[in-house]
mmCIF file of the N, C-alpha and C atoms, coordinates in Angstrom:
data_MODEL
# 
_entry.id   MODEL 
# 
loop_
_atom_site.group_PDB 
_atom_site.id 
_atom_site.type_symbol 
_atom_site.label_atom_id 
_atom_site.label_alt_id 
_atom_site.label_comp_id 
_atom_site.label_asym_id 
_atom_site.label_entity_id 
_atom_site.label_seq_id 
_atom_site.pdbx_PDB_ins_code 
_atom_site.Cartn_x 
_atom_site.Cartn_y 
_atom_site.Cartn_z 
_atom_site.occupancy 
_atom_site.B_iso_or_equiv 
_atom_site.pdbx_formal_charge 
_atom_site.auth_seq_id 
_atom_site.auth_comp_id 
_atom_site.auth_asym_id 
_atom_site.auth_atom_id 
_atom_site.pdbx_PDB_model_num 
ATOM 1   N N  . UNK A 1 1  ? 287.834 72.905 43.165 1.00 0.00 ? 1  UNK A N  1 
ATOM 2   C CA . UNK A 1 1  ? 288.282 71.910 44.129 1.00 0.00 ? 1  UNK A CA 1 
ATOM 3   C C  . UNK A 1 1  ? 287.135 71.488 45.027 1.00 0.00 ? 1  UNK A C  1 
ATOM 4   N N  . UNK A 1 2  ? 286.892 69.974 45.127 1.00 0.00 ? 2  UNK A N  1 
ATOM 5   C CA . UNK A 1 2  ? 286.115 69.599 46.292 1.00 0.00 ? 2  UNK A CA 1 
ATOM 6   C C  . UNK A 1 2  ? 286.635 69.131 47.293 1.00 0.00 ? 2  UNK A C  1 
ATOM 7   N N  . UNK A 1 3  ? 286.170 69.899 49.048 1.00 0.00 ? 3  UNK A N  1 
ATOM 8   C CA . UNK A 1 3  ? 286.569 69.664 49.764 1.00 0.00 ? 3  UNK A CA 1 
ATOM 9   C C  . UNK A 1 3  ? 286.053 68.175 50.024 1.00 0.00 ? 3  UNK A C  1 
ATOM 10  N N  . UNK A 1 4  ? 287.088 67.569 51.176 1.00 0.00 ? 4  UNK A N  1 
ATOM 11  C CA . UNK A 1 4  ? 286.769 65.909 50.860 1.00 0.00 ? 4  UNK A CA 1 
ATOM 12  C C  . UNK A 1 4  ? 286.176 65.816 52.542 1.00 0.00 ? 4  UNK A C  1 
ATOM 13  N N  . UNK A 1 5  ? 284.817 65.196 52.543 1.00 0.00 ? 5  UNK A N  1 
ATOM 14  C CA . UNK A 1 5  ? 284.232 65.054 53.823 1.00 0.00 ? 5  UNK A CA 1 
ATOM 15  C C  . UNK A 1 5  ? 284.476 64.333 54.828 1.00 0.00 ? 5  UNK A C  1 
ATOM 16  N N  . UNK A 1 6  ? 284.341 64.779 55.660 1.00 0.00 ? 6  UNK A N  1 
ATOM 17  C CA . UNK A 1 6  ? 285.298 64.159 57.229 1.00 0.00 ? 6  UNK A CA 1 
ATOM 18  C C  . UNK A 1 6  ? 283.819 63.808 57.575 1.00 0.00 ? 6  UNK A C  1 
ATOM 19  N N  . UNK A 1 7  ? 284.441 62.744 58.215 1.00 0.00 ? 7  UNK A N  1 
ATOM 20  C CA . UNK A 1 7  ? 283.571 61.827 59.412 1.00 0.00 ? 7  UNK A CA 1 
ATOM 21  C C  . UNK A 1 7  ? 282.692 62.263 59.919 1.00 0.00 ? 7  UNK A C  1 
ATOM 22  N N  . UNK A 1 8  ? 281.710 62.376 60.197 1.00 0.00 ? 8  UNK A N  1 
ATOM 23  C CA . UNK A 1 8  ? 280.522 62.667 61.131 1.00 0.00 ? 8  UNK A CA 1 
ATOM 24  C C  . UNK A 1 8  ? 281.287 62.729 62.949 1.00 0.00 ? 8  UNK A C  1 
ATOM 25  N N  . UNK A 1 9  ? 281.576 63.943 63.831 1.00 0.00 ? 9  UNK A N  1 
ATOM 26  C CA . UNK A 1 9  ? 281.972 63.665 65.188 1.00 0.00 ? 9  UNK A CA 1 
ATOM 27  C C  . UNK A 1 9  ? 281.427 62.783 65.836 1.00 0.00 ? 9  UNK A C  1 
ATOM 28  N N  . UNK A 1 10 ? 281.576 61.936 66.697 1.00 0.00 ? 10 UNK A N  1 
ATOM 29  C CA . UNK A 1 10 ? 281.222 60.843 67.364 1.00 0.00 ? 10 UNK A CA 1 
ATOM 30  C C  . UNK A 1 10 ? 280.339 61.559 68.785 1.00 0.00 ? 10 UNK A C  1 
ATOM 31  N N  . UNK A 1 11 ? 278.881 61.362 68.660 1.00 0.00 ? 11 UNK A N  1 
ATOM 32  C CA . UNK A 1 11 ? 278.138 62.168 69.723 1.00 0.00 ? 11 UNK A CA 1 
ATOM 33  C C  . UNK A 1 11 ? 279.155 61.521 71.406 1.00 0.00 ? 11 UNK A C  1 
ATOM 34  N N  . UNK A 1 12 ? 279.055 62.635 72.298 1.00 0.00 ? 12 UNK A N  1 
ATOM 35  C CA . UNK A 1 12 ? 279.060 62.580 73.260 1.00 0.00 ? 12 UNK A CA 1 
ATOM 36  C C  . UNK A 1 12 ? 278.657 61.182 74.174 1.00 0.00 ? 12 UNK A C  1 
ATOM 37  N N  . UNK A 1 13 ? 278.815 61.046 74.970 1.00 0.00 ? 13 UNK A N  1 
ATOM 38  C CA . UNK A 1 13 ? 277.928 59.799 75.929 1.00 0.00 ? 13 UNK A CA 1 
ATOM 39  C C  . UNK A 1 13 ? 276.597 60.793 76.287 1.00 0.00 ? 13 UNK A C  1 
ATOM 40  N N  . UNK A 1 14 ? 276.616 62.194 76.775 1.00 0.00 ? 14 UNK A N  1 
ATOM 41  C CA . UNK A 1 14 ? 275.565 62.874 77.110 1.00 0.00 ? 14 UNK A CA 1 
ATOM 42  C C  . UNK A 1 14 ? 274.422 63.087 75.980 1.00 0.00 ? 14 UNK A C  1 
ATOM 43  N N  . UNK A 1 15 ? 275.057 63.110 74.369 1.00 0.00 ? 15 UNK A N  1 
ATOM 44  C CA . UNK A 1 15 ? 274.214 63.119 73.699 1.00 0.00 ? 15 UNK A CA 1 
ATOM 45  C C  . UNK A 1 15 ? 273.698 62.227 73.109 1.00 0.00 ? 15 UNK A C  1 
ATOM 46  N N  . UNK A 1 16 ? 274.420 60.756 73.557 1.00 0.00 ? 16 UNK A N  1 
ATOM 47  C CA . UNK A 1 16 ? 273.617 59.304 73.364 1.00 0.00 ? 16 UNK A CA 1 
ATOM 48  C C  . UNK A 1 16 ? 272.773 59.309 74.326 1.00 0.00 ? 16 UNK A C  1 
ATOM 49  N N  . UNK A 1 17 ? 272.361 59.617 75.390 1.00 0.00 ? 17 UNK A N  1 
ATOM 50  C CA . UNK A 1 17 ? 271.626 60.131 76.535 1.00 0.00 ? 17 UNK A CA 1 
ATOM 51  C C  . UNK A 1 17 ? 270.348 60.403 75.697 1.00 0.00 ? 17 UNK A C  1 
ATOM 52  N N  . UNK A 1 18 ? 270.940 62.133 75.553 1.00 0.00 ? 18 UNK A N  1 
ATOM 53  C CA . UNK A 1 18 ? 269.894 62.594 75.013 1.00 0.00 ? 18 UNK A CA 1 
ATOM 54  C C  . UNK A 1 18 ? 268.730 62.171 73.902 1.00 0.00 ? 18 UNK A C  1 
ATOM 55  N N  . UNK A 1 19 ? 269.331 61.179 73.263 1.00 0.00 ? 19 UNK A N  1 
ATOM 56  C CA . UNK A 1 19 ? 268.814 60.845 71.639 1.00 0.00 ? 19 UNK A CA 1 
ATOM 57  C C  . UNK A 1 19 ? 268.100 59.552 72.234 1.00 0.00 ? 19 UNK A C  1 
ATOM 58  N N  . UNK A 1 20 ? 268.578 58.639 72.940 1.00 0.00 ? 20 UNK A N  1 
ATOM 59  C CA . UNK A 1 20 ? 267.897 57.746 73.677 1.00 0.00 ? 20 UNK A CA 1 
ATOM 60  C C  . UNK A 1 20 ? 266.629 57.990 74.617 1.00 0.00 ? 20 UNK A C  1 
ATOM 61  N N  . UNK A 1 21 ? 266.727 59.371 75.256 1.00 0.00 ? 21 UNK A N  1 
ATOM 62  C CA . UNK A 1 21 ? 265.434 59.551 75.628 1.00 0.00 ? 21 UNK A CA 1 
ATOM 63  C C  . UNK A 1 21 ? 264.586 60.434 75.244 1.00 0.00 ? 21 UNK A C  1 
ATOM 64  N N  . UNK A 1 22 ? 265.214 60.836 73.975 1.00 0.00 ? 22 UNK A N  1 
ATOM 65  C CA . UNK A 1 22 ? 264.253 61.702 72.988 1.00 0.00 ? 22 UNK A CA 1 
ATOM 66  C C  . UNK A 1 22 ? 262.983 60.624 71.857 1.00 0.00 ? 22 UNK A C  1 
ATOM 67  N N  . UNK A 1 23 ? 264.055 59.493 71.835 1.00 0.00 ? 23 UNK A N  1 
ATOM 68  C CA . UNK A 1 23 ? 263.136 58.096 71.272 1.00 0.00 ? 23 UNK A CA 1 
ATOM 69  C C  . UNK A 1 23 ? 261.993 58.148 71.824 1.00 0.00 ? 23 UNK A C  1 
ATOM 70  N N  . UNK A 1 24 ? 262.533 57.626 73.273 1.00 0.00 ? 24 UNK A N  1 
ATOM 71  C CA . UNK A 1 24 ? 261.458 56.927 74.233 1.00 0.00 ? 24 UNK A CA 1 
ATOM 72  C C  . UNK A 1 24 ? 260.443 58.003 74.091 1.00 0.00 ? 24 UNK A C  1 
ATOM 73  N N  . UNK A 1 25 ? 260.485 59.318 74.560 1.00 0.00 ? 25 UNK A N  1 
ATOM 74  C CA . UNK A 1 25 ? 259.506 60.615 74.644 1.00 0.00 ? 25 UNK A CA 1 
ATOM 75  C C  . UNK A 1 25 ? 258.401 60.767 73.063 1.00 0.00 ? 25 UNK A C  1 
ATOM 76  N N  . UNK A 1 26 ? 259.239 60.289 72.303 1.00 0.00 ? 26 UNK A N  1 
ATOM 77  C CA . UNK A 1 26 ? 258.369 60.396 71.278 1.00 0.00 ? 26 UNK A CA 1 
ATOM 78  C C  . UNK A 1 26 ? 257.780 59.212 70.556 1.00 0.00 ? 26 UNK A C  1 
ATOM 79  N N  . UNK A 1 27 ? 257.857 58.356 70.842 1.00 0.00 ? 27 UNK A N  1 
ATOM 80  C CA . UNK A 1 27 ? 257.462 57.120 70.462 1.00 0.00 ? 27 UNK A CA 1 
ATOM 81  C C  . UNK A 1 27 ? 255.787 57.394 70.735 1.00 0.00 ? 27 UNK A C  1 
ATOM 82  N N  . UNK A 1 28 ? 255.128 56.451 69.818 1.00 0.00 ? 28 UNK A N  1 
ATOM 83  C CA . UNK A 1 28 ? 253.634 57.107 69.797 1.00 0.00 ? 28 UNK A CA 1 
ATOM 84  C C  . UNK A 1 28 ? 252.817 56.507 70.634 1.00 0.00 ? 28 UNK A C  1 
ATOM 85  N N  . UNK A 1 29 ? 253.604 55.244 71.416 1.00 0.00 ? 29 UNK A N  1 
ATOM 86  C CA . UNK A 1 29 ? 252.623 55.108 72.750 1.00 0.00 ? 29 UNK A CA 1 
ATOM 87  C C  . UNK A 1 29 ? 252.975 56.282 73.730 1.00 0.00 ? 29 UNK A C  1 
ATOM 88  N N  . UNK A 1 30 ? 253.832 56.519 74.127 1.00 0.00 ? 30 UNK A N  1 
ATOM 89  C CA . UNK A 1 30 ? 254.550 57.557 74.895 1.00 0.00 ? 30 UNK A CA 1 
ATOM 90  C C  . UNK A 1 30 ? 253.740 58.848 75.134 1.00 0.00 ? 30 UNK A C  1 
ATOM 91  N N  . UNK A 1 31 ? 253.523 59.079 73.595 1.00 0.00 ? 31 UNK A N  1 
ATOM 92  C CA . UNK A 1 31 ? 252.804 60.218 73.417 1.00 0.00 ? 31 UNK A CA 1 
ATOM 93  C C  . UNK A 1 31 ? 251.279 60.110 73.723 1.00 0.00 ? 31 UNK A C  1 
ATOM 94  N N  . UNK A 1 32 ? 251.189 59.419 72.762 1.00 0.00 ? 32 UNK A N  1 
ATOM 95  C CA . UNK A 1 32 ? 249.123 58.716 73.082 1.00 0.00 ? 32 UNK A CA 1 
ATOM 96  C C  . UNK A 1 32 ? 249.016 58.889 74.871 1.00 0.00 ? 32 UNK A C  1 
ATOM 97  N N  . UNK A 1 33 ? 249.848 58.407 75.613 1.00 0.00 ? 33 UNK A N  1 
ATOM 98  C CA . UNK A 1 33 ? 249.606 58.152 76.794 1.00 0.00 ? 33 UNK A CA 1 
ATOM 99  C C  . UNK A 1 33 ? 250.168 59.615 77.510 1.00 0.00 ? 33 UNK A C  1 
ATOM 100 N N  . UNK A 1 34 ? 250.894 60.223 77.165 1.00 0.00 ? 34 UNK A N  1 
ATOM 101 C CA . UNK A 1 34 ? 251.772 61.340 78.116 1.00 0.00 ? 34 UNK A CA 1 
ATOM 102 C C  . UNK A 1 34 ? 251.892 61.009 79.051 1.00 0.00 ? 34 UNK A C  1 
ATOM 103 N N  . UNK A 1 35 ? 252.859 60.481 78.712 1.00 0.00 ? 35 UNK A N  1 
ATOM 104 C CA . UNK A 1 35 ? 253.707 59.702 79.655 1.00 0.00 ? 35 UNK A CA 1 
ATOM 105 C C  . UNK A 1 35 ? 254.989 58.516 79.174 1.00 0.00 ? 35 UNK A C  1 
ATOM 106 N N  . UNK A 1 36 ? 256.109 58.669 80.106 1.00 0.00 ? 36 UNK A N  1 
ATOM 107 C CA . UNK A 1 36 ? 257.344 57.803 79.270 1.00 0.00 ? 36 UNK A CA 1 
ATOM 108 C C  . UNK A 1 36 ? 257.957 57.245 80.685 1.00 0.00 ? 36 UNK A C  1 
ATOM 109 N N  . UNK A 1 37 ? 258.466 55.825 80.673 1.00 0.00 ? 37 UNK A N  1 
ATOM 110 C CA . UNK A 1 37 ? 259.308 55.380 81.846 1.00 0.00 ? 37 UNK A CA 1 
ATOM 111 C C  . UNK A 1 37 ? 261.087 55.691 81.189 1.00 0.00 ? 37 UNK A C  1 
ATOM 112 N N  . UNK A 1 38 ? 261.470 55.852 81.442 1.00 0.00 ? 38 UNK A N  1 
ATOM 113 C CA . UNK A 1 38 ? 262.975 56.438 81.747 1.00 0.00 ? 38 UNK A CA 1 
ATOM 114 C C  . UNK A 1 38 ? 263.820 55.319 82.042 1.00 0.00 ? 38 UNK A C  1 
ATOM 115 N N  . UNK A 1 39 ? 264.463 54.430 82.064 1.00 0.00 ? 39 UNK A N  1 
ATOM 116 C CA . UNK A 1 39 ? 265.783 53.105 82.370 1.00 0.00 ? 39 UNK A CA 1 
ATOM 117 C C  . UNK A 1 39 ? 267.075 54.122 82.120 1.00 0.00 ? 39 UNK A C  1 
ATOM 118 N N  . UNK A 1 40 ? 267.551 54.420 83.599 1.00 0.00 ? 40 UNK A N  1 
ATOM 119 C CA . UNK A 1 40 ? 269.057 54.599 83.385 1.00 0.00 ? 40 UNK A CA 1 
ATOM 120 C C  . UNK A 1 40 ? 269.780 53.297 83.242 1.00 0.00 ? 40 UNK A C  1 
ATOM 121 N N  . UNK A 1 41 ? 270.539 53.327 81.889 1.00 0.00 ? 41 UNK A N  1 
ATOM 122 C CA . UNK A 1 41 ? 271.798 52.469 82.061 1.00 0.00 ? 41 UNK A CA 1 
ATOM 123 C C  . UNK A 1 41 ? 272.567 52.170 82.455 1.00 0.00 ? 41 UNK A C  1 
ATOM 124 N N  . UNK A 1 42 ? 273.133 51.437 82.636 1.00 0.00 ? 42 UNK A N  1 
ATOM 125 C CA . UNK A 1 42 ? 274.611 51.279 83.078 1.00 0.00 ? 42 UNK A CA 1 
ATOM 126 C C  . UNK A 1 42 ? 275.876 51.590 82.663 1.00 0.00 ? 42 UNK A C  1 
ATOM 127 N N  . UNK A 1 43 ? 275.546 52.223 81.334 1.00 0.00 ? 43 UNK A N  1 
ATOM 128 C CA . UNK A 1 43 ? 276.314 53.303 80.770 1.00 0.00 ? 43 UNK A CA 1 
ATOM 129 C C  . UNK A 1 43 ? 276.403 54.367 81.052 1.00 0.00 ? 43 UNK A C  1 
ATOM 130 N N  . UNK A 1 44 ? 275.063 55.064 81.606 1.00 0.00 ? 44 UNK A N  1 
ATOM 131 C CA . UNK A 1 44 ? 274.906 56.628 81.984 1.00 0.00 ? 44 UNK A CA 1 
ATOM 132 C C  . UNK A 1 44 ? 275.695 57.102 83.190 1.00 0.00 ? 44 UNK A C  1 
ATOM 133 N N  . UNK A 1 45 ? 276.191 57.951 82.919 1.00 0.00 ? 45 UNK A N  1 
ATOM 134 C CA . UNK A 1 45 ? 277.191 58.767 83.824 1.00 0.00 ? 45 UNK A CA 1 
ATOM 135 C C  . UNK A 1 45 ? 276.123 59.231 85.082 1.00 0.00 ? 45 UNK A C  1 
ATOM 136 N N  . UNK A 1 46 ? 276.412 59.361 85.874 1.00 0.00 ? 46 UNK A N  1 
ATOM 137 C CA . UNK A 1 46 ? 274.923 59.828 87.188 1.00 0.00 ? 46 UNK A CA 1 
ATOM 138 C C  . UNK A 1 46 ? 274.945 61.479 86.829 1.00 0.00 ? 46 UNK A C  1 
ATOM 139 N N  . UNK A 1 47 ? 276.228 61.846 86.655 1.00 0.00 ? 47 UNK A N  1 
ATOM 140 C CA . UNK A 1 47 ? 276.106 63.143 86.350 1.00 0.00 ? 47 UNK A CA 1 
ATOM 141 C C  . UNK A 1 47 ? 275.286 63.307 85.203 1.00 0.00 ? 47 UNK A C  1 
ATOM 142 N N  . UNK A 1 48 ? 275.540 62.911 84.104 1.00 0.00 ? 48 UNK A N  1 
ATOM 143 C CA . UNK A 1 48 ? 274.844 63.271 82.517 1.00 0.00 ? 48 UNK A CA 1 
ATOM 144 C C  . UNK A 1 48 ? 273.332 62.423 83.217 1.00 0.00 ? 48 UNK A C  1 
ATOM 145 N N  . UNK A 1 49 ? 272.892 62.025 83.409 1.00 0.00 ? 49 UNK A N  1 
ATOM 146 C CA . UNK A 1 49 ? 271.726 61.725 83.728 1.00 0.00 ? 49 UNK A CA 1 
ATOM 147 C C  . UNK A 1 49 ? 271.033 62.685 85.162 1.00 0.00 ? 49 UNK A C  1 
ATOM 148 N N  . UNK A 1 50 ? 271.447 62.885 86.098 1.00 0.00 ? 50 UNK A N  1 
ATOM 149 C CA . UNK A 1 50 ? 271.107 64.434 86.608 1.00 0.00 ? 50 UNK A CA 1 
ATOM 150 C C  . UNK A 1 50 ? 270.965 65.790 85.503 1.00 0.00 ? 50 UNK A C  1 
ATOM 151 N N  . UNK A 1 51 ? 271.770 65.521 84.756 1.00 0.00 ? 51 UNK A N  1 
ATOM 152 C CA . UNK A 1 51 ? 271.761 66.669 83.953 1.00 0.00 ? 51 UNK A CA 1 
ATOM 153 C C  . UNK A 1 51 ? 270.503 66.995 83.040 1.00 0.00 ? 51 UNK A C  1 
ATOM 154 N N  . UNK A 1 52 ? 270.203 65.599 82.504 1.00 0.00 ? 52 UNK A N  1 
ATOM 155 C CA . UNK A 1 52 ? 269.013 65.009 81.565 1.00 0.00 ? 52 UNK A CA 1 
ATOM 156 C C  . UNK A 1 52 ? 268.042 65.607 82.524 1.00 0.00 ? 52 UNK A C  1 
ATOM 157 N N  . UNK A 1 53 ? 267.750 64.898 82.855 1.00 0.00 ? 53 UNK A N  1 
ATOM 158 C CA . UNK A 1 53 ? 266.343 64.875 83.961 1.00 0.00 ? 53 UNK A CA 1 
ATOM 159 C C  . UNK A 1 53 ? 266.376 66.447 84.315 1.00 0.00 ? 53 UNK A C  1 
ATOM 160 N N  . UNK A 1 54 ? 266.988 67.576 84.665 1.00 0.00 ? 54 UNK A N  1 
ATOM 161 C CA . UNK A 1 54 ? 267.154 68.517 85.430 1.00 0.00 ? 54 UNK A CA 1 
ATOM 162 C C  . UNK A 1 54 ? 266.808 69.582 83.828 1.00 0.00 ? 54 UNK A C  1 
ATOM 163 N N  . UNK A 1 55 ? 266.783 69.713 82.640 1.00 0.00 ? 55 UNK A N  1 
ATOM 164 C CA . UNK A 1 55 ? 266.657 69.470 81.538 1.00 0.00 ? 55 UNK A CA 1 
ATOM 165 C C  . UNK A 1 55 ? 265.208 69.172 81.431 1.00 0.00 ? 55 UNK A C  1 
ATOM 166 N N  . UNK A 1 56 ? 265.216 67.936 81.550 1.00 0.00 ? 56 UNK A N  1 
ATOM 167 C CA . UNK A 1 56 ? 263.295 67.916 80.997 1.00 0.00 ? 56 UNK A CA 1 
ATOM 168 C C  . UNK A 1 56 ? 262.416 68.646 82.141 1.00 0.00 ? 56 UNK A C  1 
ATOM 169 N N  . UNK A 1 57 ? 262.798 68.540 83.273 1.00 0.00 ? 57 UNK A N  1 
ATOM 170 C CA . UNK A 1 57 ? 262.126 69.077 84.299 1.00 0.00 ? 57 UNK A CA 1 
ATOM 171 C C  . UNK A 1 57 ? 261.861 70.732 84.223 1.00 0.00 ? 57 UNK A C  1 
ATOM 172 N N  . UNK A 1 58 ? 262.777 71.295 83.638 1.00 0.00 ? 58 UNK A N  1 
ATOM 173 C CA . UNK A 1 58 ? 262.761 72.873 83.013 1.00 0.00 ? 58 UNK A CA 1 
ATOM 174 C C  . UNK A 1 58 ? 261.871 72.840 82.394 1.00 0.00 ? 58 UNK A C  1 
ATOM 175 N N  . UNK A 1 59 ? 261.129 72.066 81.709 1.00 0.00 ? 59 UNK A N  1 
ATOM 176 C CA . UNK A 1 59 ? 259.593 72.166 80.837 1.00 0.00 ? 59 UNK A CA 1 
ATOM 177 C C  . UNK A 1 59 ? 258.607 72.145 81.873 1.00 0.00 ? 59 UNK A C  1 
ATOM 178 N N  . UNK A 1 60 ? 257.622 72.981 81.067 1.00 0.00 ? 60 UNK A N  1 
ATOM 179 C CA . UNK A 1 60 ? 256.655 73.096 81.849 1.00 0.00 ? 60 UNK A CA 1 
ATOM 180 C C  . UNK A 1 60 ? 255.429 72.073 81.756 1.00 0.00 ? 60 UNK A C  1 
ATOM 181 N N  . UNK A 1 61 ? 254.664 71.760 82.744 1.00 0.00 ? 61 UNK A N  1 
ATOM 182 C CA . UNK A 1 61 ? 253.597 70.868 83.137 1.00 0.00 ? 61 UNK A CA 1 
ATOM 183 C C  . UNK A 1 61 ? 254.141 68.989 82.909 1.00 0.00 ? 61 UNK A C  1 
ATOM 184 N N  . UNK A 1 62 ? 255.676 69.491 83.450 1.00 0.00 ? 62 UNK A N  1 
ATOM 185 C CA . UNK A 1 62 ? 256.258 67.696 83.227 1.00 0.00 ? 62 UNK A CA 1 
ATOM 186 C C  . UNK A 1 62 ? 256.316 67.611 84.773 1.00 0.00 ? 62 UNK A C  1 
ATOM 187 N N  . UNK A 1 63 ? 256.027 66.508 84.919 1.00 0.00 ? 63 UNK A N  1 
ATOM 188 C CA . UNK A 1 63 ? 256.257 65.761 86.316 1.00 0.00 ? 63 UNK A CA 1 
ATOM 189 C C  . UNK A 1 63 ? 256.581 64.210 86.450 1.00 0.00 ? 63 UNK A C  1 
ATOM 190 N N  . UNK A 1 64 ? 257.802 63.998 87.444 1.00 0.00 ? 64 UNK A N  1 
ATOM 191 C CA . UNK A 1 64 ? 258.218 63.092 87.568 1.00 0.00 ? 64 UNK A CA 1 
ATOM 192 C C  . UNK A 1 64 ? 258.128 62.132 88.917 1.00 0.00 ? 64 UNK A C  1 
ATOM 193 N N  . UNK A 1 65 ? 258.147 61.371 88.532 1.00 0.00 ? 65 UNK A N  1 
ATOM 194 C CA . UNK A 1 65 ? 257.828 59.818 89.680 1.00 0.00 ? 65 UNK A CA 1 
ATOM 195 C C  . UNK A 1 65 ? 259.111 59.465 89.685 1.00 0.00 ? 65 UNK A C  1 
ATOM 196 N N  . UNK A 1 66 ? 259.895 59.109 90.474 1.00 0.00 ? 66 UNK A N  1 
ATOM 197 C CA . UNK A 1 66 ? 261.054 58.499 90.965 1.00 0.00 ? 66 UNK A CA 1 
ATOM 198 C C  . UNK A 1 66 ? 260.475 57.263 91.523 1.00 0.00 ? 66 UNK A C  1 
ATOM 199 N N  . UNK A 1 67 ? 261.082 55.946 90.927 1.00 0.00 ? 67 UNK A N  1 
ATOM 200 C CA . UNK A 1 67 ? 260.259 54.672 91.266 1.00 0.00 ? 67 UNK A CA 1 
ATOM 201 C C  . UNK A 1 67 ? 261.692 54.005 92.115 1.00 0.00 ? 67 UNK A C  1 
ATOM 202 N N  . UNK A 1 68 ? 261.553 53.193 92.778 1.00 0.00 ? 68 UNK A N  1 
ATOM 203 C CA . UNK A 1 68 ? 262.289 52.303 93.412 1.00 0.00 ? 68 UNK A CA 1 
ATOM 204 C C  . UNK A 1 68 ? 263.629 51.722 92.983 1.00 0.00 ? 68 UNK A C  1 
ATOM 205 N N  . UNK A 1 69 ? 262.962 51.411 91.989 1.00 0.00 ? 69 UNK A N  1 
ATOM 206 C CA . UNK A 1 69 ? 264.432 50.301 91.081 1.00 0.00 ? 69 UNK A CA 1 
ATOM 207 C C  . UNK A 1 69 ? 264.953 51.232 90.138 1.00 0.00 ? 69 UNK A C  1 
ATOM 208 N N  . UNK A 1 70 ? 265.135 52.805 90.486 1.00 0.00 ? 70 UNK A N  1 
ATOM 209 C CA . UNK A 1 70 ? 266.209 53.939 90.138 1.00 0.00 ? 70 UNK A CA 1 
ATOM 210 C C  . UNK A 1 70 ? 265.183 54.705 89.048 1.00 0.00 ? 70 UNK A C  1 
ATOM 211 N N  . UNK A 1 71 ? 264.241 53.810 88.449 1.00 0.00 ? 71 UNK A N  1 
ATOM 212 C CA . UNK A 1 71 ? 263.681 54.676 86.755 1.00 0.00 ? 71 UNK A CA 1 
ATOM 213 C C  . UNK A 1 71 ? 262.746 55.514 87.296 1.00 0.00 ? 71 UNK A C  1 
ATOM 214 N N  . UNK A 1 72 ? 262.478 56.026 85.922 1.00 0.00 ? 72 UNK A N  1 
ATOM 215 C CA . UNK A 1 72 ? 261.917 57.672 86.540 1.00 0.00 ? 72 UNK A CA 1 
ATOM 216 C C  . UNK A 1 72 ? 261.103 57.821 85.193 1.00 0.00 ? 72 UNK A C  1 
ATOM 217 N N  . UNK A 1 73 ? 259.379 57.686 85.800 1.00 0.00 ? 73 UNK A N  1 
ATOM 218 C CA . UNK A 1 73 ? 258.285 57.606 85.089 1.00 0.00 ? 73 UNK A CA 1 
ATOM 219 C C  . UNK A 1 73 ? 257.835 59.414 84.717 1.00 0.00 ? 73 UNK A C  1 
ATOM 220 N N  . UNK A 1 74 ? 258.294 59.343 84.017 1.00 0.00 ? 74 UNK A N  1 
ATOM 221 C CA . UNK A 1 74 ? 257.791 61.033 83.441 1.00 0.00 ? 74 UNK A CA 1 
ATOM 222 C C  . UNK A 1 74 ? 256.345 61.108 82.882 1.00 0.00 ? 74 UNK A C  1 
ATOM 223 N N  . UNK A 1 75 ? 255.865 62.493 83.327 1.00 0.00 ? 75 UNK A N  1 
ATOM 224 C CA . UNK A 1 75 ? 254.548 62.222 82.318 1.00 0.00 ? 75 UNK A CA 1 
ATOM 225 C C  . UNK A 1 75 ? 254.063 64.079 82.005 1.00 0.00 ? 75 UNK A C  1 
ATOM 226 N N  . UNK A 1 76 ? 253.317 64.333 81.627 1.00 0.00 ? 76 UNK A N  1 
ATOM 227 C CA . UNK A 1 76 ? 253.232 65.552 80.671 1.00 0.00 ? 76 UNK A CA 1 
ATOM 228 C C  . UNK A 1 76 ? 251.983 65.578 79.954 1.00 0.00 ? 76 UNK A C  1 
ATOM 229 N N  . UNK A 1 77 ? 251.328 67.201 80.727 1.00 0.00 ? 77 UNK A N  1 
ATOM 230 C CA . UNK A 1 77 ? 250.156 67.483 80.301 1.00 0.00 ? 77 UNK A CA 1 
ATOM 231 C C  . UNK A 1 77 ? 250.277 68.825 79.035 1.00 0.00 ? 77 UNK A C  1 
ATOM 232 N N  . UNK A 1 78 ? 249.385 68.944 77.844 1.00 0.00 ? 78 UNK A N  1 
ATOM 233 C CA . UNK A 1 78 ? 249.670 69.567 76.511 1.00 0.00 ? 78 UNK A CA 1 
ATOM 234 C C  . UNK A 1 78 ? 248.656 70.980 76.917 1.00 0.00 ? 78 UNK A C  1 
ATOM 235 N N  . UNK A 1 79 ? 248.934 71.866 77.265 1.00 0.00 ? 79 UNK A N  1 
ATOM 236 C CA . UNK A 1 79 ? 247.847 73.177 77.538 1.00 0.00 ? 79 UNK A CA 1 
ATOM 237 C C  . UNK A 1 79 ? 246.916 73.387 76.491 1.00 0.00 ? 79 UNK A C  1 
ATOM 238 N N  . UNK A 1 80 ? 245.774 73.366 76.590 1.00 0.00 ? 80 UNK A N  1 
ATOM 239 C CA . UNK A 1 80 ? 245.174 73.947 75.645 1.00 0.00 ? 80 UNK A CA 1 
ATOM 240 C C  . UNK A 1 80 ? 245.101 75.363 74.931 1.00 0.00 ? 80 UNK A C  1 
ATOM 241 N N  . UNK A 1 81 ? 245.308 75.511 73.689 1.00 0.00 ? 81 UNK A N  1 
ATOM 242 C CA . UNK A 1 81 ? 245.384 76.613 73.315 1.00 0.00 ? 81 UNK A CA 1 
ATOM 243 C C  . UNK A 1 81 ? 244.267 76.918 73.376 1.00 0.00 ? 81 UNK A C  1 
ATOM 244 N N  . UNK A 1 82 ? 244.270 78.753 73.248 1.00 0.00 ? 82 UNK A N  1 
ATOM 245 C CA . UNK A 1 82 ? 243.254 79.858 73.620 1.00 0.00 ? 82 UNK A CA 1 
ATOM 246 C C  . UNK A 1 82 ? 242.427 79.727 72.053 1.00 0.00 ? 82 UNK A C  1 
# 
């Protein structure tokens, strides 16, 4: 017997969040530069976006700019290995 495959679950709003600013973070200007600007939507929950940010900020050597018009310029230094 083959079981018959169900739908893929429909991500979260927090994990459209997440996948949206996992893009931006890795996109290869992003990277080249270390550094990413951040656009909360008007979709994003303030909570799930506190949450995000509070989240990348748990990494180490990330630092964030809080700019005026709400976005939030992240940027990130790579340690050199020994």
């Amino acid at each position: 017997m083959t079981k018959a495959k169900q739908a893929p679950k429909p991500l979260t709003p927090y994990e459209l969040l997440g996948v949206r600013i996992h893009k931006i973070i890795n996109n290869p200007r992003s990277q080249a530069a270390k550094s990413a600007l951040l656009e909360r939507s008007a979709n994003d929950s303030p909570e799930d976006w506190d949450q995000m940010l509070a989240e990348i900020a748990e990494n180490d050597n990330v630092t964030f700019a809080h700019r005026d018009d709400g976005h939030v310029h992240i940027f990130w230094t790579v340690p050199k290995e020994d």
